[in-house]
N, C-alpha and C positions, 0 to 999 in steps of 0.2 A: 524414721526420724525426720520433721519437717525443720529443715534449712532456713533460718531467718534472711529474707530479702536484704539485700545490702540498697542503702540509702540512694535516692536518687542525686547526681549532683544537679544543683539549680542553675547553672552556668549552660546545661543541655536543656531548660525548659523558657517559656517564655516569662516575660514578666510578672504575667498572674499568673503564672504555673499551670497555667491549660483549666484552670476553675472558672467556671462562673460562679462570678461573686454577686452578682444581682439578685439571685436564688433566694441568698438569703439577707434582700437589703430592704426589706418591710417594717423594719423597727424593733422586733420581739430580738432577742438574747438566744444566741444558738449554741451548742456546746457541738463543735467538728473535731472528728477522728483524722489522725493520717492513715494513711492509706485507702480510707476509706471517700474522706469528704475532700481532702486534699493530698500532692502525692507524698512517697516516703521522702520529703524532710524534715531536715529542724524543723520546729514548729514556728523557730523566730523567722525563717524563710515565708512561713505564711501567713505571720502577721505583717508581716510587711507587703505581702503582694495585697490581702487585704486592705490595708491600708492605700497603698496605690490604687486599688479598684474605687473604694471611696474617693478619692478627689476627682478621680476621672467621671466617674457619676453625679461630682456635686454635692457628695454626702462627706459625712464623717465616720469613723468608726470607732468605738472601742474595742482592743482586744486585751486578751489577760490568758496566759499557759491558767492549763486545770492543776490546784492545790493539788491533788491526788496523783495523778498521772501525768504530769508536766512536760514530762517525753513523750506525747501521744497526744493529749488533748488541748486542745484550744478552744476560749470562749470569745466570741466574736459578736456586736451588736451596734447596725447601723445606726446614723438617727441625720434629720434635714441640717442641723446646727449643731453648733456648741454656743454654748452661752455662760460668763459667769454667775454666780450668785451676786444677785441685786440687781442684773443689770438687764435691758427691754430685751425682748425679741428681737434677734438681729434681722429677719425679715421684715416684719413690719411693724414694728418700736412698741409693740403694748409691753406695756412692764405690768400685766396680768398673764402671771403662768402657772399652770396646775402641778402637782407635785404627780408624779403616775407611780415612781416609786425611787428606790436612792438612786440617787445619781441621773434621772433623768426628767424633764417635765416637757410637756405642753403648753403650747398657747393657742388660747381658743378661738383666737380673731384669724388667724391664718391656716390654724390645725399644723403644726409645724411640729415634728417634735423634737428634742433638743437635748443633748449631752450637758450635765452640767458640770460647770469647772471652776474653780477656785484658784487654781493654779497659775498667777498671774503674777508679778512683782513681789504682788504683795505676799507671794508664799515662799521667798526666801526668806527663811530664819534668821531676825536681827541676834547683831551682837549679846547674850547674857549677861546679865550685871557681873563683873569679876571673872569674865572672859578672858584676861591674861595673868589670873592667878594660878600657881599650878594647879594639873591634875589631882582633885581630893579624891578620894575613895568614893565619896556621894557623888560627884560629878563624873566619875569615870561610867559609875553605874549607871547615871541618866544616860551618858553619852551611847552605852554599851546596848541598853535597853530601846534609845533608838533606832540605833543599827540593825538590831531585831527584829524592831516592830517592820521594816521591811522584808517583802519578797524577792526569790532570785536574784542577789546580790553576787556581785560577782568581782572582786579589785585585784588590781595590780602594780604591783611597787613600781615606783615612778622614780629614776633618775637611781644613783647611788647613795646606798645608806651613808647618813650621817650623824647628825644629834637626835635628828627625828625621823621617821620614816611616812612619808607620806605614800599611800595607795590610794589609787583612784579607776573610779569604772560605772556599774551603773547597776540600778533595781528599778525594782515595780511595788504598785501600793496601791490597792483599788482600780486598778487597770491603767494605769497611767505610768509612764516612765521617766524616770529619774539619773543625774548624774549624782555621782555619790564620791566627794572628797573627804578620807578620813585617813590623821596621823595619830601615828602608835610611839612609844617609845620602843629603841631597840633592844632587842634581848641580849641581857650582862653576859648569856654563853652561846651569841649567835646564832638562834633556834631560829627556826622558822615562827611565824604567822600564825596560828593553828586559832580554831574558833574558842576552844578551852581560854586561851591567855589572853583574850580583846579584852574582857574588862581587867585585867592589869595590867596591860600597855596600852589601851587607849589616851587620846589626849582631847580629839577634836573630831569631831563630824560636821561636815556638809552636806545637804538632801536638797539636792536644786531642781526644779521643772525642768526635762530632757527640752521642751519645746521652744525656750528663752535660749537657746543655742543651736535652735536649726542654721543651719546654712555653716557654723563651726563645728560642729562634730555632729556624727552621725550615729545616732544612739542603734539605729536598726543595727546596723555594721556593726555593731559592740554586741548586741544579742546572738548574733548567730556566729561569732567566735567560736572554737573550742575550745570546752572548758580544760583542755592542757595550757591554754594558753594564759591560765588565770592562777594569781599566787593564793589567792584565797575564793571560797563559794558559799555562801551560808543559804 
């Protein structure tokens, strides 16, 4: 019978975790194993060292855990920039970029290639018209269907129940991370939280850019939590 290796803890390894992450910072989309391309951690342990190797190089990175194997795999994809939609080359200002495919383009005058991001201001969600009307059944279901449409969700009730219950923590959506504040009303016999009853206790969702609060919360440190430490995981 082969004994499953027990986790390395990241506190015995260095900051990249003993990887060369230059390996794979040529621009293409890689899909890395633990154990095999990086060591046995969380995987959130190595999108962050990743991501550390990126700024140290000058570069950026995308990561995202794999849909299928989210315990085990990660997808990882350097690139020279980031850049919003609409806006030049942050190297050398031509606002001509080539699409190469979602989420990434080129620019031809430097060969630069460039993460693209949306995620700016402008992509917190304004207020809804009749935002402070109660929860309808149609709006619970938008709110619920939100909350959905993200990955790796993962909240935790904040402060002591009262009228409302507000949980708060964080996901992912196309490789990008997210703070996530959402209130539920409380249950009339004390239940718990369960993913069955969010659309009948829902009231309110928040989905904010994790990166519009660097320097206040630390969304890596939220990712490689354990998930004991969370009231709810969708």
């Amino acid at each position: 019978m082969k004994l499953r290796a027990a986790p390395v803890d990241p506190d015995t390894l260095p900051e990249d975790l003993g990887v060369d992450w230059s390996r794979w910072a040529d621009g293409r989309a890689y899909r890395l194993k633990r154990k095999k391309d990086f060591p046995n951690v969380n995987p959130g342990h190595a999108r962050t060292a990743a991501e550390n190797a990126a700024v140290k190089m000058g570069k950026v990175v995308r990561t995202v855990r794999d849909k299928m194997i989210p315990e085990k795999l990660i997808w990882i994809q350097f690139a020279d920039g980031e850049v919003s939609a609409g806006q030049p080359c942050p190297r050398c200002g031509s606002r001509k970029l080539l699409n190469l495919h979602a989420g990434v383009v080129r620019c031809p005058q430097c060969n630069a290639q460039l993460l693209l991001s949306n995620q700016g201001l402008e992509a917190i969600e304004p207020e809804p018209e009749g935002a402070d009307e109660s929860a309808s059944p149609a709006k619970r279901a938008r709110l619920t269907q939100r909350l959905l449409a993200l990955q790796s969700v993962h909240l935790q009730l904040s402060g002591e129940p009262s009228h409302h219950e507000l949980y708060t923590g964080w996901a992912e959506q196309d490789g990008s991370r997210f703070i996530v504040l959402a209130e539920f009303d409380p249950s009339e016999d004390g239940e718990d939280l369960v993913s069955e009853t969010i659309e009948e206790r829902i009231r309110e969702v928040k989905v904010l850019p994790a990166h519009l609060f660097e320097g206040l919360v630390d969304v890596n440190e939220l990712a490689v939590r354990p998930d004991a430490d969370w009231d709810l995981i969708l």
